[in-house]
C-alpha positions as CSV (number, residue, x, y, z in Angstrom):
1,X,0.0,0.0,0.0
2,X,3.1,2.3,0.5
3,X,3.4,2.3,-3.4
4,X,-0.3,3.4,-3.7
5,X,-0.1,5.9,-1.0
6,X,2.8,8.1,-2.0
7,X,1.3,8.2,-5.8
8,X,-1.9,9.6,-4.6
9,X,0.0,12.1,-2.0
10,X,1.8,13.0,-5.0
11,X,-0.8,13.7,-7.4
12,X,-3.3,14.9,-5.0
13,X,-0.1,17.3,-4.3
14,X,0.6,18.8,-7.7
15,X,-2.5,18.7,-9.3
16,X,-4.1,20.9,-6.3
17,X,-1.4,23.3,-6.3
18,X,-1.8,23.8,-10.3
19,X,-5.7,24.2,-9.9
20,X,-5.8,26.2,-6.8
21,X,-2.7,28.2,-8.0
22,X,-4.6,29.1,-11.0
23,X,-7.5,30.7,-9.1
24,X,-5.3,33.4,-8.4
25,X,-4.8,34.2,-12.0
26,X,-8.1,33.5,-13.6
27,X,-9.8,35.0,-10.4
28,X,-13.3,33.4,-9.0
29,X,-16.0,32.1,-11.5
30,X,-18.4,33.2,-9.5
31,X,-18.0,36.7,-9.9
32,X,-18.8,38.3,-13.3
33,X,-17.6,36.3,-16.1
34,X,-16.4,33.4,-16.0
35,X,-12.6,33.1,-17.5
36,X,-11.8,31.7,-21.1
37,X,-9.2,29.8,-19.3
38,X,-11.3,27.3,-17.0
39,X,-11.4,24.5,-19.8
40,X,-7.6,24.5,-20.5
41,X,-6.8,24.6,-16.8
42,X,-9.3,21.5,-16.4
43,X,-7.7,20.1,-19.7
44,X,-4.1,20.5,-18.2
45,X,-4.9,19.0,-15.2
46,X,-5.6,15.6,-16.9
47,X,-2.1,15.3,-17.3
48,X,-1.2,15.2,-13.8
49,X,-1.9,11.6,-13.1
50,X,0.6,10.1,-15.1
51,X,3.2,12.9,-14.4
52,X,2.6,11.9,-10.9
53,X,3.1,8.1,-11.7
54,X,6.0,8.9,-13.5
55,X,7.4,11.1,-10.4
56,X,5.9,8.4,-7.7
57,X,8.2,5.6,-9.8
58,X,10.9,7.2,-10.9
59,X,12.0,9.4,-8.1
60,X,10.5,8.6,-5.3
61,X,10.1,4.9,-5.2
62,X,13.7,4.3,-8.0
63,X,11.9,1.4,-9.6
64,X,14.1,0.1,-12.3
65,X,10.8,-0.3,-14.6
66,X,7.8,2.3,-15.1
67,X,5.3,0.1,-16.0
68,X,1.4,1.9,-16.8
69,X,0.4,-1.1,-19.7
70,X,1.6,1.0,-22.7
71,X,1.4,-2.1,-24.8
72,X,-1.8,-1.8,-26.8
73,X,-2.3,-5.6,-26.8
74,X,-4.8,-5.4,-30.1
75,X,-5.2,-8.7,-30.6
76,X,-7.9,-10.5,-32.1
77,X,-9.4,-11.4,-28.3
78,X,-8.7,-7.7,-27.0
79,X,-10.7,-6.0,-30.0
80,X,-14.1,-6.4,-28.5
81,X,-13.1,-4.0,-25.3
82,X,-11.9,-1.3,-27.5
83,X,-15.3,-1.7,-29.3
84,X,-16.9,-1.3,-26.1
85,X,-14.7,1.8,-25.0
86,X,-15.6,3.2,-28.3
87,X,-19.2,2.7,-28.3
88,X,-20.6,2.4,-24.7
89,X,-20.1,5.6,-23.1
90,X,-21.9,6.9,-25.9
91,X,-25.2,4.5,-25.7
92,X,-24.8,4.8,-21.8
93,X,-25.2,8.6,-22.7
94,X,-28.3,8.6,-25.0
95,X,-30.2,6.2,-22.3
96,X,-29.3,8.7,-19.8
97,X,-30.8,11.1,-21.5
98,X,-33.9,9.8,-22.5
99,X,-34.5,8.7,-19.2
100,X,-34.3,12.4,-17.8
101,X,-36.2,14.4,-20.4
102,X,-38.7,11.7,-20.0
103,X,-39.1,12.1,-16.1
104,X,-38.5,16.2,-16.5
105,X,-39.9,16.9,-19.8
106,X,-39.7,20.3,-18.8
107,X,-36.4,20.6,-18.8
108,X,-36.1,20.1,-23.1
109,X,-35.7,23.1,-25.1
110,X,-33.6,23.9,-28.1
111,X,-34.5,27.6,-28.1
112,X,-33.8,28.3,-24.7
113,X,-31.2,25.6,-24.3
114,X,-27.1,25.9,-23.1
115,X,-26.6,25.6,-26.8
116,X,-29.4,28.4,-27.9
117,X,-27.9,30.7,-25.5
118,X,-24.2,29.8,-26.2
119,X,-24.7,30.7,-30.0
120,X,-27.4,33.5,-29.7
121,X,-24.6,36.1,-30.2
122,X,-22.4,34.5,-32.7
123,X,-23.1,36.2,-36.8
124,X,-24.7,33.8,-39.0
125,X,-26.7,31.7,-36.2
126,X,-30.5,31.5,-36.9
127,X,-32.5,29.0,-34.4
128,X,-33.4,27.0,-37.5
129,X,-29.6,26.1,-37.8
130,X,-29.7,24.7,-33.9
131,X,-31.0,21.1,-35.4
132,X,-28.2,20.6,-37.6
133,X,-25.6,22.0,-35.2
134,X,-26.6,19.5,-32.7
135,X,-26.6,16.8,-35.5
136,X,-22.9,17.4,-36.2
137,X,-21.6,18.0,-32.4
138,X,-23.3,14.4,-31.9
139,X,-22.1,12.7,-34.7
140,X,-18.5,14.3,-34.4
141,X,-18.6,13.3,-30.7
142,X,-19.5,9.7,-31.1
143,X,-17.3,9.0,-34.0
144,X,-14.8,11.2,-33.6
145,X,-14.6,12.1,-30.4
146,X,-13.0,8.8,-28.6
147,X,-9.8,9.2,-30.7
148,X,-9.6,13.1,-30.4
149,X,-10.0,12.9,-26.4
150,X,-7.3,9.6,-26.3
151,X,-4.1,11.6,-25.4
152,X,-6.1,13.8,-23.2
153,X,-7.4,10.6,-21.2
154,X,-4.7,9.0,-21.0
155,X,-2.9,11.7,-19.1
156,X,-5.8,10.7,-16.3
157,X,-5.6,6.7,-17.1
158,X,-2.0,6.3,-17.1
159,X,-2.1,7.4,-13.9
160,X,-5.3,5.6,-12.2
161,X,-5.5,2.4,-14.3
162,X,-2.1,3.0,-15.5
163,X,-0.4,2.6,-12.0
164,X,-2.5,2.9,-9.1
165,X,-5.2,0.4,-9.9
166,X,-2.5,-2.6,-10.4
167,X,-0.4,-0.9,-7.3
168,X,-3.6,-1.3,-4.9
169,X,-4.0,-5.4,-6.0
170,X,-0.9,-5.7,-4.7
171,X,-2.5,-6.1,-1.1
172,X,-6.2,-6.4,-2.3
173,X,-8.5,-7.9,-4.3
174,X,-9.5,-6.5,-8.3
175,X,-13.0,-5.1,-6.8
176,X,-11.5,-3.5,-3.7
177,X,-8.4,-2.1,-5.5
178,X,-11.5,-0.9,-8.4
179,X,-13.2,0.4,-5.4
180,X,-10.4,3.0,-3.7
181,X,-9.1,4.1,-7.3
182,X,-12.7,5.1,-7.8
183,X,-12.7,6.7,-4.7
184,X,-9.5,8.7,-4.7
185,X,-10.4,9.3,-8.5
186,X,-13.3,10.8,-7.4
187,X,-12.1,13.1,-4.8
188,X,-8.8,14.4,-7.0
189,X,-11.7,16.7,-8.9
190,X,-12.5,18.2,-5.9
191,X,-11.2,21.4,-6.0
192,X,-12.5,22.5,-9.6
193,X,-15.9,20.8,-8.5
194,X,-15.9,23.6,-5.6
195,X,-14.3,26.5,-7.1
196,X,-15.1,26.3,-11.3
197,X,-17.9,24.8,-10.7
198,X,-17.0,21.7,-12.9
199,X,-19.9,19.3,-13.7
200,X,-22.5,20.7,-11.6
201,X,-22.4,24.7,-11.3
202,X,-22.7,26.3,-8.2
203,X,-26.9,26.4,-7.5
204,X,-27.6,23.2,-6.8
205,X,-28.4,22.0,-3.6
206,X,-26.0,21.2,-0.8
207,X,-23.1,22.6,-2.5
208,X,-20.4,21.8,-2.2
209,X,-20.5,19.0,-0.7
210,X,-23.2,17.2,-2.7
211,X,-21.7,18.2,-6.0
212,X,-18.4,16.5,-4.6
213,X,-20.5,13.5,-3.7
214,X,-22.0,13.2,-7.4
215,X,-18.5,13.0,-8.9
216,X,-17.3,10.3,-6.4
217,X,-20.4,7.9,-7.3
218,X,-19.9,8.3,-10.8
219,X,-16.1,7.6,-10.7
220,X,-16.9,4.6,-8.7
221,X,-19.4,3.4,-11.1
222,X,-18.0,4.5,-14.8
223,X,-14.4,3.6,-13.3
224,X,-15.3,0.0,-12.9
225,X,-15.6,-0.1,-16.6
226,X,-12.4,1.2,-16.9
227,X,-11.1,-1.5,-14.4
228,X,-12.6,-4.0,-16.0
229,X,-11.1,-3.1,-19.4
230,X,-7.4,-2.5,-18.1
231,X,-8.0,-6.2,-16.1
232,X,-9.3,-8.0,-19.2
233,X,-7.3,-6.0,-22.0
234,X,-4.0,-5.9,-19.5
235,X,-3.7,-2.5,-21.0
236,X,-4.3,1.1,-20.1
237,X,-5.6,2.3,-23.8
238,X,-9.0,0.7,-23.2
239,X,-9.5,2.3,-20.4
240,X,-8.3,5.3,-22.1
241,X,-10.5,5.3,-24.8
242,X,-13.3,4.8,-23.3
243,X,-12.5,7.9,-20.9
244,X,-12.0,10.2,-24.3
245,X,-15.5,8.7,-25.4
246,X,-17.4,10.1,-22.0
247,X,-15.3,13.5,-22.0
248,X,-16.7,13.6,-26.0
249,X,-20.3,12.7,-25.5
250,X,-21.1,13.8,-22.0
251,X,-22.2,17.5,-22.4
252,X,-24.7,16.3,-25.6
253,X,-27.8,16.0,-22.6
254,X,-27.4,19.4,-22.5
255,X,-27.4,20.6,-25.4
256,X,-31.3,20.8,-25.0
257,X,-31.2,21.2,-21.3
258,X,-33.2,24.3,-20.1
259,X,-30.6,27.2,-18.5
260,X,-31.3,27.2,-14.5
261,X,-31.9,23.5,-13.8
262,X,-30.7,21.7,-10.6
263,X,-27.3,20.2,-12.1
264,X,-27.3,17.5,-9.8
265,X,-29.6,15.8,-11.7
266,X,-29.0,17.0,-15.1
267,X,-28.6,14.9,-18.4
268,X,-25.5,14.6,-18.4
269,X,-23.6,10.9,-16.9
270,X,-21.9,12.6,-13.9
271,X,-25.0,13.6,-12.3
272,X,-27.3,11.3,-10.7
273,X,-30.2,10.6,-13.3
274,X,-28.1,10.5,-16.4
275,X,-25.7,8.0,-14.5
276,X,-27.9,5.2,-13.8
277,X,-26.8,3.8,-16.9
278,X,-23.8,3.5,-16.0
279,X,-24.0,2.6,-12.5
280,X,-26.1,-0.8,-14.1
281,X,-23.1,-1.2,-15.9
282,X,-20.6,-0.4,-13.5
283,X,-21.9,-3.2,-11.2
284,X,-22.0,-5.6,-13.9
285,X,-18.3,-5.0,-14.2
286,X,-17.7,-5.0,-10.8
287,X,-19.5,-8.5,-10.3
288,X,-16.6,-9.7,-13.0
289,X,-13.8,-8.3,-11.4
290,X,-11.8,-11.2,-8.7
291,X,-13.1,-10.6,-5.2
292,X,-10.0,-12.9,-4.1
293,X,-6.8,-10.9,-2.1
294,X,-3.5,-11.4,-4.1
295,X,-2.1,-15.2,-4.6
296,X,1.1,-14.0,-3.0
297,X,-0.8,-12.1,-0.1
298,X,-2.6,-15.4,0.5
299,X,0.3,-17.2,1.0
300,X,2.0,-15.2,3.5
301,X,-1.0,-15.5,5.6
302,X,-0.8,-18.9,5.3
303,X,2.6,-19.4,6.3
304,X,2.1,-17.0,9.5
């Protein structure tokens, strides 16, 4: 566990100081406008996780091998899971979706959507061109999107699946270690949950605390599918893939969602309606994943 523990101190560490840090440049979203700068600080931040692996191996720890499953392993038995990276985050998505605009119906608009009021000052723009617009940002995203969000990802998934997944089954089982990575995945967004108001906004009930919450469920949930593809695949680009897919697709429930609604439960798979899809699926996968402690762990019980 020491292994595990001093890679999360670590990235905990540097990727709080760059977030907070940046606060003092971009100044508080809350007040006035908020910066240009918030997604690229976000985006940035992905890369911490495997810079702290990198740091946690290399020197800290002075492992002779940094090891984060860089081989690809696309072989003909491995070529179903990057199907399912590809394509599952974006059906989890839609089923999302429809399952929120059909509980709050109310809540669907193109005209006064995020979108409609994103584009309402940009030349050119006529509300009859909204339909097609969304057309294209869904196709792109589905399609596209996996591949154009893989580098980005992987600067997360290097890091969690990468290293601190396999680090944590060195003293526990493939569902516990799946368990605490979700967990500490979870809480690492903390800080931009609270102050950019990442995912969720500011007005929504019990913030922040319940908006922190929300991102912890979903990383447990949606990160067993990322286990489960790194255990299966024994490699991190599954896992990766599938987390470009999700950063592609999620904002497409709100594309029609109605300014001023409770972002908690918004259409979008972080918050709690729209991830019921994948919590389904994240238990499936955890229900596949060894609930037996480490072979060599086993034996040096045995022996004491």
């Amino acid at each position: 566990m020491r292994k595990a523990g001093i890679y999360t101190a670590v990235c905990y560490a540097i990727t709080w100081i760059f977030w907070i840090g940046s606060l003092f440049f971009i100044g508080d979203p809350r007040q006035g406008e908020p910066s240009p700068f918030i997604s690229l600080i976000i985006t940035l931040g992905m890369f911490m996780p495997v810079l702290a692996a990198l740091i946690s191996s290399k020197l800290i720890l002075k492992e002779e091998k940094f090891t984060i499953g860089l081989h690809p392993r696309f072989t003909k038995k491995n070529i179903k899971y990057y199907v399912a990276a590809w394509l599952c985050p974006s059906i989890l998505t839609a089923l999302g979706i429809f399952s929120y605009y059909l509980i709050f119906p109310g809540d669907f608009s193109i005209a006064n959507s995020t979108l409609a009021q994103s584009l309402k000052d940009v030349p050119g723009i006529s509300e009859d061109m909204l339909g097609g617009i969304i057309v294209v940002q869904l196709a792109s995203g589905i399609l596209l999107g996996p591949l154009l969000n893989l580098i980005f990802a992987f600067g997360e998934e290097g890091g969690w699946r990468g290293y601190l997944y396999p680090a944590l089954q060195e003293k526990l089982s493939e569902r516990a270690a799946c368990l605490v990575t979700g967990v500490i995945w979870g809480l690492w967004h903390a800080p931009i949950t609270v102050a950019l108001g990442h995912n969720y906004g500011f007005d929504y009930p019990g913030y922040p605390f319940t908006g922190v919450l929300t991102m912890v469920v979903f990383c447990i949930f949606f990160g067993a599918f990322l286990s489960y593809l790194q255990t299966r695949s024994k490699s991190v680009w599954p896992a990766a893939l599938a987390h470009g897919a999700i950063n592609a697709i999620a904002s497409a429930g709100a594309l029609f969602f109605v300014l001023g609604s409770n972002g908690l439960i918004s259409p979008t798979p972080a918050a709690w309606i729209g991830n019921i899809p994948f919590i389904l699926l994240g238990l499936w996968c955890f229900t596949r994943l060894s609930g037996k402690r480490p072979k060599a762990l086993q034996a040096q019980e045995q022996e004491v």
